[in-house]
Predicted model as a PDB file, atoms N, CA, C, CB and O in Angstrom, pLDDT in the B-factor column:
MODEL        1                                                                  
ATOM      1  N   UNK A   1     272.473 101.313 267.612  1.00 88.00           N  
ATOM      2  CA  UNK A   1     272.097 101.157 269.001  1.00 88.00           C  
ATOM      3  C   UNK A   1     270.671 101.679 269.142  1.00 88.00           C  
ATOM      4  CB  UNK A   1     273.090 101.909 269.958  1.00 88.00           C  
ATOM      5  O   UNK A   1     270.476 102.804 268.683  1.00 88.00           O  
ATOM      6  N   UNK A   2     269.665 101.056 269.692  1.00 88.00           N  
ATOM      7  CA  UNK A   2     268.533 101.411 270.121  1.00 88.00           C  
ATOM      8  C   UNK A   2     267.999 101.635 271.474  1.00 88.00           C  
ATOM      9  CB  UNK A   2     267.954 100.733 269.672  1.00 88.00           C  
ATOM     10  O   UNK A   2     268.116 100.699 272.264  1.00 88.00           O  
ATOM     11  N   UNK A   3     267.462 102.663 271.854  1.00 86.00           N  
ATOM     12  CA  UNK A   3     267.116 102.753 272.989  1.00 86.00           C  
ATOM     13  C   UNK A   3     265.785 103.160 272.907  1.00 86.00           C  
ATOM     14  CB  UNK A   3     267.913 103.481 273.690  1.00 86.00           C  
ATOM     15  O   UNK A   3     265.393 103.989 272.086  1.00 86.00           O  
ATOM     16  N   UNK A   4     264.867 102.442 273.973  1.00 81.00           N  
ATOM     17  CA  UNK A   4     263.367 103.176 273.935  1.00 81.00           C  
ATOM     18  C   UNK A   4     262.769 102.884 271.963  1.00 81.00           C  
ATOM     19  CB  UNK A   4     263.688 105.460 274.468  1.00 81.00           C  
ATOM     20  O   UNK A   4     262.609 101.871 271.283  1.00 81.00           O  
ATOM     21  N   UNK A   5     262.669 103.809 271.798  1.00 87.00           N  
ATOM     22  CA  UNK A   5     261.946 104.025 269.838  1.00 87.00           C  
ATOM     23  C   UNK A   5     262.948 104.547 269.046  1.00 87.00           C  
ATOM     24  CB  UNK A   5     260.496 105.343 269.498  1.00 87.00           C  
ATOM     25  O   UNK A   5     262.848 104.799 267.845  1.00 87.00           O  
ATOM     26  N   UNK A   6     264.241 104.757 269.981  1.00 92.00           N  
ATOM     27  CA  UNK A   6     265.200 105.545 268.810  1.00 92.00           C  
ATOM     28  C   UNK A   6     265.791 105.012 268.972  1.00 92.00           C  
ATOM     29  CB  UNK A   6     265.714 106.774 268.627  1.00 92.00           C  
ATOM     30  O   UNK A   6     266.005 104.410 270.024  1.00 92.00           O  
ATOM     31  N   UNK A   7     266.717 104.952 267.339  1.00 95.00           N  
ATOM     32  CA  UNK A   7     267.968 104.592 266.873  1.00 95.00           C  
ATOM     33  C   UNK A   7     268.837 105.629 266.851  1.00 95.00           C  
ATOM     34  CB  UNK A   7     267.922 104.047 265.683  1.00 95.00           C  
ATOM     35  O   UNK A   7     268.694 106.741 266.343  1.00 95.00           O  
ATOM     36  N   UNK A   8     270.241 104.924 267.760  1.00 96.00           N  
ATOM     37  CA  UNK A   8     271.554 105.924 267.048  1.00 96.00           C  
ATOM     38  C   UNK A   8     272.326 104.667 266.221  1.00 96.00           C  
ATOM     39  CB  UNK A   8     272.886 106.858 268.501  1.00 96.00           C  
ATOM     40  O   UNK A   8     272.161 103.452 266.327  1.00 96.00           O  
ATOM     41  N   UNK A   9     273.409 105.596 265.188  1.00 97.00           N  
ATOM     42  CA  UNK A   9     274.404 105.312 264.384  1.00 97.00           C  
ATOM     43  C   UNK A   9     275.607 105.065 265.055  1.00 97.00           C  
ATOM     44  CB  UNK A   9     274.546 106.236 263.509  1.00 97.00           C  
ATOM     45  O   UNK A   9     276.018 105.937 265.821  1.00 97.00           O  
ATOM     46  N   UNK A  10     276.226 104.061 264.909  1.00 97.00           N  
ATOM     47  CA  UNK A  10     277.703 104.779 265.728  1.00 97.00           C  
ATOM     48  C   UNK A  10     278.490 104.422 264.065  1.00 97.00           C  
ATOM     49  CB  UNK A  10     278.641 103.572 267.728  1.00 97.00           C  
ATOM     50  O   UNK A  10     277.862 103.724 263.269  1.00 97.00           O  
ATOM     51  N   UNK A  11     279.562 104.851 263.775  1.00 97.00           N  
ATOM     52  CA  UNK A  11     280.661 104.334 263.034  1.00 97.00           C  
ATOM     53  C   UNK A  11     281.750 105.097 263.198  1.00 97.00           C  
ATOM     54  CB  UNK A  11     280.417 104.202 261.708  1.00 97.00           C  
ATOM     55  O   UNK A  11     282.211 106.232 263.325  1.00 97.00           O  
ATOM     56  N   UNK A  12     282.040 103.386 263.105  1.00 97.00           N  
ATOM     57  CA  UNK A  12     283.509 103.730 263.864  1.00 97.00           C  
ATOM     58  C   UNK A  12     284.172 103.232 262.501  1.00 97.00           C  
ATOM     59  CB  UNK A  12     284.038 102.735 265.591  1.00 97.00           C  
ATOM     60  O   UNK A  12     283.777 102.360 261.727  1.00 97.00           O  
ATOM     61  N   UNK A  13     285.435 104.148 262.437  1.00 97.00           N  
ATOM     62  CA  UNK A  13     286.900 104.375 261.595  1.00 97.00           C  
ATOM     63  C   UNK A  13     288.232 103.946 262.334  1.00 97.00           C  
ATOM     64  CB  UNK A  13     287.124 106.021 261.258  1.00 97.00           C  
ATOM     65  O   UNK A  13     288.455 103.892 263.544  1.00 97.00           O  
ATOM     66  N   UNK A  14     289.075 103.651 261.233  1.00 97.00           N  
ATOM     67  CA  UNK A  14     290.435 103.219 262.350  1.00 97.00           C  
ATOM     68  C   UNK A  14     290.886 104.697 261.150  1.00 97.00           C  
ATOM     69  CB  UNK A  14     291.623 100.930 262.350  1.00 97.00           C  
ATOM     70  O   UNK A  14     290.569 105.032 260.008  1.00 97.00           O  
ATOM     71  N   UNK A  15     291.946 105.321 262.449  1.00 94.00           N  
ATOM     72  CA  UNK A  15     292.724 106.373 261.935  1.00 94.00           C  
ATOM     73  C   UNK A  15     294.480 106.078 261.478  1.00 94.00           C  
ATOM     74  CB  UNK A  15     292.586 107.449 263.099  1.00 94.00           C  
ATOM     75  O   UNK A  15     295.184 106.189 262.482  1.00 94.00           O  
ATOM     76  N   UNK A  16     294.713 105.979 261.112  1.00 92.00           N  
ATOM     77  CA  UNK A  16     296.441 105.445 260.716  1.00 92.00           C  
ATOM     78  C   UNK A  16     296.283 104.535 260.924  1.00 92.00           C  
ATOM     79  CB  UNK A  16     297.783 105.806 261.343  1.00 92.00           C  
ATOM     80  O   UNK A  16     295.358 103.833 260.515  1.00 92.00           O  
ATOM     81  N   UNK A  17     297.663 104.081 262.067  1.00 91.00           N  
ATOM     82  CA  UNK A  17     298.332 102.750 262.245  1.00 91.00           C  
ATOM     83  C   UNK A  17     297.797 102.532 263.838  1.00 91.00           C  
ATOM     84  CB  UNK A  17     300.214 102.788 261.986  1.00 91.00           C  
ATOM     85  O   UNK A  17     298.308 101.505 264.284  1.00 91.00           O  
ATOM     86  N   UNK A  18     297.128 103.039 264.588  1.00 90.00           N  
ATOM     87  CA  UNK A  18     296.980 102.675 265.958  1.00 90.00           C  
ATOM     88  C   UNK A  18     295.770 103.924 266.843  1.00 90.00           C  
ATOM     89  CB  UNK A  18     298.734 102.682 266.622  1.00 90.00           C  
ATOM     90  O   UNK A  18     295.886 104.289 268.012  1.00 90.00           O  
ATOM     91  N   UNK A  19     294.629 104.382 265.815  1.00 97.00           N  
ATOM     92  CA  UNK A  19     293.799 105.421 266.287  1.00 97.00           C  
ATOM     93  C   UNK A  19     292.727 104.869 265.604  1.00 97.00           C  
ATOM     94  CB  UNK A  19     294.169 106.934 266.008  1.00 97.00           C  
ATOM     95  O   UNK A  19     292.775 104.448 264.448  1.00 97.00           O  
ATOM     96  N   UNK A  20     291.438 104.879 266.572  1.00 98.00           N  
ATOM     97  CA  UNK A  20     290.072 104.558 266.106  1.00 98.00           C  
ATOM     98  C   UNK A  20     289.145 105.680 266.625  1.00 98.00           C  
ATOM     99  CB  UNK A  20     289.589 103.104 266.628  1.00 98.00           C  
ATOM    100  O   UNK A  20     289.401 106.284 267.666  1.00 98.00           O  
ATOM    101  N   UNK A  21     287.942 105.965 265.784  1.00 97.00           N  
ATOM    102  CA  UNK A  21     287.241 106.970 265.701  1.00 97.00           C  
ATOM    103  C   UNK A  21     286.060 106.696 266.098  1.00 97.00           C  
ATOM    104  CB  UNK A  21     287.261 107.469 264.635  1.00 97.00           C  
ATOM    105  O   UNK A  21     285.961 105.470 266.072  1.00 97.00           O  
ATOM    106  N   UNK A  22     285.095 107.167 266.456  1.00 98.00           N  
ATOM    107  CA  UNK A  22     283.523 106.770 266.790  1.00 98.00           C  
ATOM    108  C   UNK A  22     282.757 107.746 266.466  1.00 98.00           C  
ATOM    109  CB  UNK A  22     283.160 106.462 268.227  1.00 98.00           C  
ATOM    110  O   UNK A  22     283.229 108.833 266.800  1.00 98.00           O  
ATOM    111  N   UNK A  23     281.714 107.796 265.924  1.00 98.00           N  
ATOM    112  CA  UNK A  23     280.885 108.942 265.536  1.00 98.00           C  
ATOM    113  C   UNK A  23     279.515 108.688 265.818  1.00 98.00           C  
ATOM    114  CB  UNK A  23     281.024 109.284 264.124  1.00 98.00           C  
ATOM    115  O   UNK A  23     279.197 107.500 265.869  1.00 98.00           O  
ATOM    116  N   UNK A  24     278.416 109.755 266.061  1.00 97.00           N  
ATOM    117  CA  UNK A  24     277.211 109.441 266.156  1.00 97.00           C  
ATOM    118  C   UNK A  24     276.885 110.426 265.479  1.00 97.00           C  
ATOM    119  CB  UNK A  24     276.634 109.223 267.326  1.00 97.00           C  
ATOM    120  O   UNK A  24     277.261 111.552 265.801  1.00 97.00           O  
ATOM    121  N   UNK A  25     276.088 110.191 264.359  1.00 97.00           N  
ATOM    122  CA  UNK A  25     275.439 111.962 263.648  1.00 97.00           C  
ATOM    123  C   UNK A  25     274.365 112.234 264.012  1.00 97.00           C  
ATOM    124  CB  UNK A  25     275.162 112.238 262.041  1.00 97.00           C  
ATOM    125  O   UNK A  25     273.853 113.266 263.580  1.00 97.00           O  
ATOM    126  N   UNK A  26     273.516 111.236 265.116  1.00 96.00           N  
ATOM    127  CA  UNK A  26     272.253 111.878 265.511  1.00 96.00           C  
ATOM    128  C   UNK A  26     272.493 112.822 266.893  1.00 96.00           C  
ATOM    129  CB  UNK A  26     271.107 110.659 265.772  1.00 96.00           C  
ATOM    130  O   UNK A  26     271.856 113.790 267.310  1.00 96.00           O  
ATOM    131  N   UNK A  27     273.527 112.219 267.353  1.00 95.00           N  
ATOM    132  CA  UNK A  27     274.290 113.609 268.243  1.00 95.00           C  
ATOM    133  C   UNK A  27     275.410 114.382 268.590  1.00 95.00           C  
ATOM    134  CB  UNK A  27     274.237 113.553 269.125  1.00 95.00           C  
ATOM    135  O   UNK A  27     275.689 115.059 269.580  1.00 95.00           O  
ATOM    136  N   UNK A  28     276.184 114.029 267.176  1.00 96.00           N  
ATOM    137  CA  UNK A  28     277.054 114.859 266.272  1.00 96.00           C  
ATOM    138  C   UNK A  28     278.122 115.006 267.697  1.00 96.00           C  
ATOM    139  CB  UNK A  28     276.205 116.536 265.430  1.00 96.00           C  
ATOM    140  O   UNK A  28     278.466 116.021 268.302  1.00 96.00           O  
ATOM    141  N   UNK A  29     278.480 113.518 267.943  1.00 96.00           N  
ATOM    142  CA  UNK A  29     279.346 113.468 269.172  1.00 96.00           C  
ATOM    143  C   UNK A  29     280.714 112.592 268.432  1.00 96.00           C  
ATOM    144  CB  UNK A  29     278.450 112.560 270.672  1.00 96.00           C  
ATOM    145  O   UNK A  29     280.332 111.862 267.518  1.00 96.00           O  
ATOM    146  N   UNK A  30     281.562 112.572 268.575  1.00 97.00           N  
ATOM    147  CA  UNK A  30     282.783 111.896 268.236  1.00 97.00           C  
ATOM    148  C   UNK A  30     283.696 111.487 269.648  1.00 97.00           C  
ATOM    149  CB  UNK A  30     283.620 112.920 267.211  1.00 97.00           C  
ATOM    150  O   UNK A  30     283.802 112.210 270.638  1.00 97.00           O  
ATOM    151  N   UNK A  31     284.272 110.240 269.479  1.00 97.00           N  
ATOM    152  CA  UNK A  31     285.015 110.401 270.612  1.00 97.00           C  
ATOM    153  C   UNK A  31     286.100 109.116 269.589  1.00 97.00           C  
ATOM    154  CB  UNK A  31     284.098 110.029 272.465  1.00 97.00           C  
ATOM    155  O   UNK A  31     285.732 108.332 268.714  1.00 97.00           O  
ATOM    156  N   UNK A  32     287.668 109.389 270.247  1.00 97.00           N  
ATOM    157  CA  UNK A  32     288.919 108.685 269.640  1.00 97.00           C  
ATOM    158  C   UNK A  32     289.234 107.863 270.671  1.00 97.00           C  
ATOM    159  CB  UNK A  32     290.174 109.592 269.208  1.00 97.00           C  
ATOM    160  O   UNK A  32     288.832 107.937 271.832  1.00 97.00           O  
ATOM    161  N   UNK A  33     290.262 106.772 269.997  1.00 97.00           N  
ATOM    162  CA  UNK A  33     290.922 105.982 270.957  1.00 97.00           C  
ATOM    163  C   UNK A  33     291.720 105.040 270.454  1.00 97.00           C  
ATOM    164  CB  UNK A  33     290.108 105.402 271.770  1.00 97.00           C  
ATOM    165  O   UNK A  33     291.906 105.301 269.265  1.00 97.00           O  
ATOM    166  N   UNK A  34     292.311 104.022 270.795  1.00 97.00           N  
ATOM    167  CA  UNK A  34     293.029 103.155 270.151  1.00 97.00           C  
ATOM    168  C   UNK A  34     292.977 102.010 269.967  1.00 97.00           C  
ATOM    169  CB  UNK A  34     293.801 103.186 270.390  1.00 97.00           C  
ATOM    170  O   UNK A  34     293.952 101.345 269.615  1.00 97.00           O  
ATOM    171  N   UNK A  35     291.387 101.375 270.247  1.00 96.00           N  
ATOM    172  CA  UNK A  35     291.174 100.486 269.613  1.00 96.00           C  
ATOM    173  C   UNK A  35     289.923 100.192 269.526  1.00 96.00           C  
ATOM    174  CB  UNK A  35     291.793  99.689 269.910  1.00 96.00           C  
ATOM    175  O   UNK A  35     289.221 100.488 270.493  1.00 96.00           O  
ATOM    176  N   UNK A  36     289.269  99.500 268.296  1.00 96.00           N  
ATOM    177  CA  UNK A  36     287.742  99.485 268.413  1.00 96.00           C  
ATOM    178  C   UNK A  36     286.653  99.190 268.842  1.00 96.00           C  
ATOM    179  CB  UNK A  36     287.447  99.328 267.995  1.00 96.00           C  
ATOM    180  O   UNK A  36     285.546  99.535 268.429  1.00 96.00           O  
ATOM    181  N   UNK A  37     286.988  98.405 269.863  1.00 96.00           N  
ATOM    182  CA  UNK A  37     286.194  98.166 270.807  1.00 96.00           C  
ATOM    183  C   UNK A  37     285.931  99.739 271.788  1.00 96.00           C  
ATOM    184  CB  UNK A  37     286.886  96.871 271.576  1.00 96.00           C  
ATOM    185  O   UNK A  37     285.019 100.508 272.092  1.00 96.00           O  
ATOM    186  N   UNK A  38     287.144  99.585 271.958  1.00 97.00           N  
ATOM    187  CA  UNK A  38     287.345 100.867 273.318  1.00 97.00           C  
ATOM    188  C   UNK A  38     286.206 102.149 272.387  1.00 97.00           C  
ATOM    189  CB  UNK A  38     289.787 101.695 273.591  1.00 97.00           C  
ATOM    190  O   UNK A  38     285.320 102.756 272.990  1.00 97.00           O  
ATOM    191  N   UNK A  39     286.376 102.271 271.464  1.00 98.00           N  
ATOM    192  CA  UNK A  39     285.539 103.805 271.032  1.00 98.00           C  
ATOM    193  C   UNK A  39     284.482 103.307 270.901  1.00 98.00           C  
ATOM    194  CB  UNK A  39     285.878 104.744 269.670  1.00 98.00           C  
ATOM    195  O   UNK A  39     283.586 104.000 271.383  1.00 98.00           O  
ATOM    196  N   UNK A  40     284.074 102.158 270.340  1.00 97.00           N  
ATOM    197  CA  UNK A  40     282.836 101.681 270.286  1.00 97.00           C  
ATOM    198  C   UNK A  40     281.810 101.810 272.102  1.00 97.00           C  
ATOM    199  CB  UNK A  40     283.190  99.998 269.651  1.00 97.00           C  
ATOM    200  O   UNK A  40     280.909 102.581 272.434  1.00 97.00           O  
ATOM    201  N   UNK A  41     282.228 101.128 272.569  1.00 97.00           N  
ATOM    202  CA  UNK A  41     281.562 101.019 273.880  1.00 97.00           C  
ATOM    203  C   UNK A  41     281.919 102.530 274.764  1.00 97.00           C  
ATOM    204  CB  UNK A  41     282.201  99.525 274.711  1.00 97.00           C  
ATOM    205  O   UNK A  41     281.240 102.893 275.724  1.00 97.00           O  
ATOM    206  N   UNK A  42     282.935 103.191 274.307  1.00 97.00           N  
ATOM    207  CA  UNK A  42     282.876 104.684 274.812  1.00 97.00           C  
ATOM    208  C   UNK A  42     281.863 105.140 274.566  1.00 97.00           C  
ATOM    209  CB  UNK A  42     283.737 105.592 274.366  1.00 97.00           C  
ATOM    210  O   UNK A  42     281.089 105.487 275.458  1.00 97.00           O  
ATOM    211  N   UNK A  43     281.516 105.297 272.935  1.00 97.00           N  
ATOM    212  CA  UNK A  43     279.841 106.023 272.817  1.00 97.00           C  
ATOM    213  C   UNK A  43     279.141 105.270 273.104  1.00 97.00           C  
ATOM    214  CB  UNK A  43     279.199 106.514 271.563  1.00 97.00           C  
ATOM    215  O   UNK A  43     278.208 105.838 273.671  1.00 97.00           O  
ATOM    216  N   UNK A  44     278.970 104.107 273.058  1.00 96.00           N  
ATOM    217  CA  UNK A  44     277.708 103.459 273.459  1.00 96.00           C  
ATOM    218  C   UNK A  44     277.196 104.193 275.051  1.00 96.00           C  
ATOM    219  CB  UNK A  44     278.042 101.642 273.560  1.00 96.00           C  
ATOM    220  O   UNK A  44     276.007 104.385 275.305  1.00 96.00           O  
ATOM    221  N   UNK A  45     278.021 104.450 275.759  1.00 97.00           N  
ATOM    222  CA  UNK A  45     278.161 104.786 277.412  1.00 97.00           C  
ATOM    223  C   UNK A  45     277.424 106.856 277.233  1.00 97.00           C  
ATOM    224  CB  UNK A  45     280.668 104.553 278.135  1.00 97.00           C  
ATOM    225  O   UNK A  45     276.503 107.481 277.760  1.00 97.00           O  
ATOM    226  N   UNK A  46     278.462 107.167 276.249  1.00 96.00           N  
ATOM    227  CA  UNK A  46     277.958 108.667 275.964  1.00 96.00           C  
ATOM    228  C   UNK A  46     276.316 108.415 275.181  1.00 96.00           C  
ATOM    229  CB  UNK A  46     279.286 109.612 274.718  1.00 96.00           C  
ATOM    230  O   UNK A  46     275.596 109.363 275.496  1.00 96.00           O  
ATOM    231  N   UNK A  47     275.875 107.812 274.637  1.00 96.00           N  
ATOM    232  CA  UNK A  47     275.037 107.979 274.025  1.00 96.00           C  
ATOM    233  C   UNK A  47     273.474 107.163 275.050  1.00 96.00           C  
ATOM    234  CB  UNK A  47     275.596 107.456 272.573  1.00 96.00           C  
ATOM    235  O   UNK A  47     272.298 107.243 274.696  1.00 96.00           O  
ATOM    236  N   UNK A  48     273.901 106.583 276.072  1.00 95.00           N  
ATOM    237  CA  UNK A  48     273.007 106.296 277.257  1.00 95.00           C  
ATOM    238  C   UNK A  48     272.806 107.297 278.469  1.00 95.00           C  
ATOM    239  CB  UNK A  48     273.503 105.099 277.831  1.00 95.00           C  
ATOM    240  O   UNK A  48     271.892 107.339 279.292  1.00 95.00           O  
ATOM    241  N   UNK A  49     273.947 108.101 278.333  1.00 95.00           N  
ATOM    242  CA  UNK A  49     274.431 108.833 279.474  1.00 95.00           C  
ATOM    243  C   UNK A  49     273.364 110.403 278.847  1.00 95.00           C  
ATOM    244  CB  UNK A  49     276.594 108.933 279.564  1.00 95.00           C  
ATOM    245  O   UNK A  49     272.784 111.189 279.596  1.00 95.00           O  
ATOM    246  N   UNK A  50     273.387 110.458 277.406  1.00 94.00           N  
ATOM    247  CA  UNK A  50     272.671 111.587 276.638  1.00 94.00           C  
ATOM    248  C   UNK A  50     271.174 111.444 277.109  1.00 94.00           C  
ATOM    249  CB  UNK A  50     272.828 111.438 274.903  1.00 94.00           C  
ATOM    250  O   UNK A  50     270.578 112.364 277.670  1.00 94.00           O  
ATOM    251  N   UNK A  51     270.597 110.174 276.827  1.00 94.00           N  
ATOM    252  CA  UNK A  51     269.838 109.802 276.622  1.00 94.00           C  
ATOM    253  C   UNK A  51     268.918 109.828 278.260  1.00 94.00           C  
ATOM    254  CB  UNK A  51     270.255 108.744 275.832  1.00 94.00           C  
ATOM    255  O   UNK A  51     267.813 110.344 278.426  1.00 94.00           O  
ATOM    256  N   UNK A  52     269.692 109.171 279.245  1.00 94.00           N  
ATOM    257  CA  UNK A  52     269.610 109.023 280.599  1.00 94.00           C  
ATOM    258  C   UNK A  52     269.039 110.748 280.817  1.00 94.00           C  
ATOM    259  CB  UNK A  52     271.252 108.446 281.382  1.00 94.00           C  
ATOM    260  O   UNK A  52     267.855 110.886 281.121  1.00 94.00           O  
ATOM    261  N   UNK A  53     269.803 111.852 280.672  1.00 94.00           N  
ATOM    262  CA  UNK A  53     269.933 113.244 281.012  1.00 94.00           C  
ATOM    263  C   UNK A  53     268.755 113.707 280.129  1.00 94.00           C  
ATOM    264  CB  UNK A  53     271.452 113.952 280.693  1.00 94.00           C  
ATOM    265  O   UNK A  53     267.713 114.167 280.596  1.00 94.00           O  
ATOM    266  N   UNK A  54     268.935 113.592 279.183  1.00 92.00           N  
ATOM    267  CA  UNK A  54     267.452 114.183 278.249  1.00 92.00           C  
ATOM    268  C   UNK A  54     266.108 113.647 279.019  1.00 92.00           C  
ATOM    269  CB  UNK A  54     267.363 113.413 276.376  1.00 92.00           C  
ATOM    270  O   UNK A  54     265.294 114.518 279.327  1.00 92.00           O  
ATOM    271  N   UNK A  55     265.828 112.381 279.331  1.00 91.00           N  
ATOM    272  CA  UNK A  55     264.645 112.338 280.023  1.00 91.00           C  
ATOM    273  C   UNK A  55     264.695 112.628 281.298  1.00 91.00           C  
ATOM    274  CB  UNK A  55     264.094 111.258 279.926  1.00 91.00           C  
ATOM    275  O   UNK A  55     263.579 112.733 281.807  1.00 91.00           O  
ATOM    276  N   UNK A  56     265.345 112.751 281.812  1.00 93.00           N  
ATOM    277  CA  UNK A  56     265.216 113.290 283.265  1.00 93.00           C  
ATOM    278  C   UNK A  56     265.151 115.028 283.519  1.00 93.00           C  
ATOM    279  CB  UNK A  56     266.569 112.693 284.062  1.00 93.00           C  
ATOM    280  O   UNK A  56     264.954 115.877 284.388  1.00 93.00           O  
ATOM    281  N   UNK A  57     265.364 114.907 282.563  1.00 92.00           N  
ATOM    282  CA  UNK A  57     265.442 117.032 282.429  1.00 92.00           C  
ATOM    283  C   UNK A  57     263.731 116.974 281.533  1.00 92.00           C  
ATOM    284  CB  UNK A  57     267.526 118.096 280.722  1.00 92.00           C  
ATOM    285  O   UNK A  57     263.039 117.940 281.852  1.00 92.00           O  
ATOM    286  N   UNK A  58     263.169 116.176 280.703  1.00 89.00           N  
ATOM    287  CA  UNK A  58     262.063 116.125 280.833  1.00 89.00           C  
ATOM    288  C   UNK A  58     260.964 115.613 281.492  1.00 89.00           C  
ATOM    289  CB  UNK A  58     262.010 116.031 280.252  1.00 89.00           C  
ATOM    290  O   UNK A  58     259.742 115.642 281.345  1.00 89.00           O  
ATOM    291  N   UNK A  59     261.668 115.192 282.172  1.00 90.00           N  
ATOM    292  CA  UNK A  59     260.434 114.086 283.161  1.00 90.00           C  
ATOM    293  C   UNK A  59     260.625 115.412 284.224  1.00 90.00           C  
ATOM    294  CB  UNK A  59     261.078 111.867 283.978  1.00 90.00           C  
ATOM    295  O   UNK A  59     259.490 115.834 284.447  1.00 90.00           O  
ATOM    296  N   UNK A  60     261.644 116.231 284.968  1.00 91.00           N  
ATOM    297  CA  UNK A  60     261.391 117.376 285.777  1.00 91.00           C  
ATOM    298  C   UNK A  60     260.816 119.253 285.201  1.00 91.00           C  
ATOM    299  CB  UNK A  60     262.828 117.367 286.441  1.00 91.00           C  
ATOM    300  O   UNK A  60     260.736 120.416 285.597  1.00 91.00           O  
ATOM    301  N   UNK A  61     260.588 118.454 284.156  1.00 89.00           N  
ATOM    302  CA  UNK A  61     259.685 119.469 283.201  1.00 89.00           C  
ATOM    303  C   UNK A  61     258.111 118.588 283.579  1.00 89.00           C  
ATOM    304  CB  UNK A  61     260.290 119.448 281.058  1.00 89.00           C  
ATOM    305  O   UNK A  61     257.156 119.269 283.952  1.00 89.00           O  
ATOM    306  N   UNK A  62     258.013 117.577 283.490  1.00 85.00           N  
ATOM    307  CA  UNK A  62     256.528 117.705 283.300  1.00 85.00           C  
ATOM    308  C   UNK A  62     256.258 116.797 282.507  1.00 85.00           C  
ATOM    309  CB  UNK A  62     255.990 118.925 282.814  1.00 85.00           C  
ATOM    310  O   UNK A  62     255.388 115.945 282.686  1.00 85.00           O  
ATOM    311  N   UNK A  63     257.394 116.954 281.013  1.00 70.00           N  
ATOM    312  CA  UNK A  63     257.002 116.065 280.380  1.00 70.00           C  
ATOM    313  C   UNK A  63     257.046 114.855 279.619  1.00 70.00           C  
ATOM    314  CB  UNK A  63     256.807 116.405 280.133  1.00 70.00           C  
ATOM    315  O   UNK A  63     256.983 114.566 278.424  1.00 70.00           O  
ATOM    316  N   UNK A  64     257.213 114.054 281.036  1.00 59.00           N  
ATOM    317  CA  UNK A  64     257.543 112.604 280.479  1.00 59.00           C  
ATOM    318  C   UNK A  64     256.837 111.895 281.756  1.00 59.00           C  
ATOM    319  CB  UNK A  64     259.420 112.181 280.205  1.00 59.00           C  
ATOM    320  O   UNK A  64     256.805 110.667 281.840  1.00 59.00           O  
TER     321      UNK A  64                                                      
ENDMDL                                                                          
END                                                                             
């Protein structure tokens, strides 16, 4: 996923018989669920929502 100049990772795992995994190691976030879509587009949402909050906490710094 790219946003702006950066890339995140997601990979996603299926866990057993009915659990899927999502991972991002550039912000060492995980989130589960039960199917792969669903964890997929979960982080996609956490990893905009990171992203959204990081510049706005720098843009009321000054610096952005």
């Amino acid at each position: 996923m790219i946003i702006g100049d950066e890339e995140f990772e997601i990979l996603v795992r299926r866990q057993g018989e009915t659990g899927y995994s999502a991972f991002c190691p550039q912000l060492e976030l995980i989130v589960r669920g039960t199917a792969h879509q669903q964890v997929e587009e979960k982080m996609k949402l956490l990893i905009a929502e990171h992203v959204a909050k990081r510049d706005a906490e720098q843009k009321a710094q000054g610096k952005g």
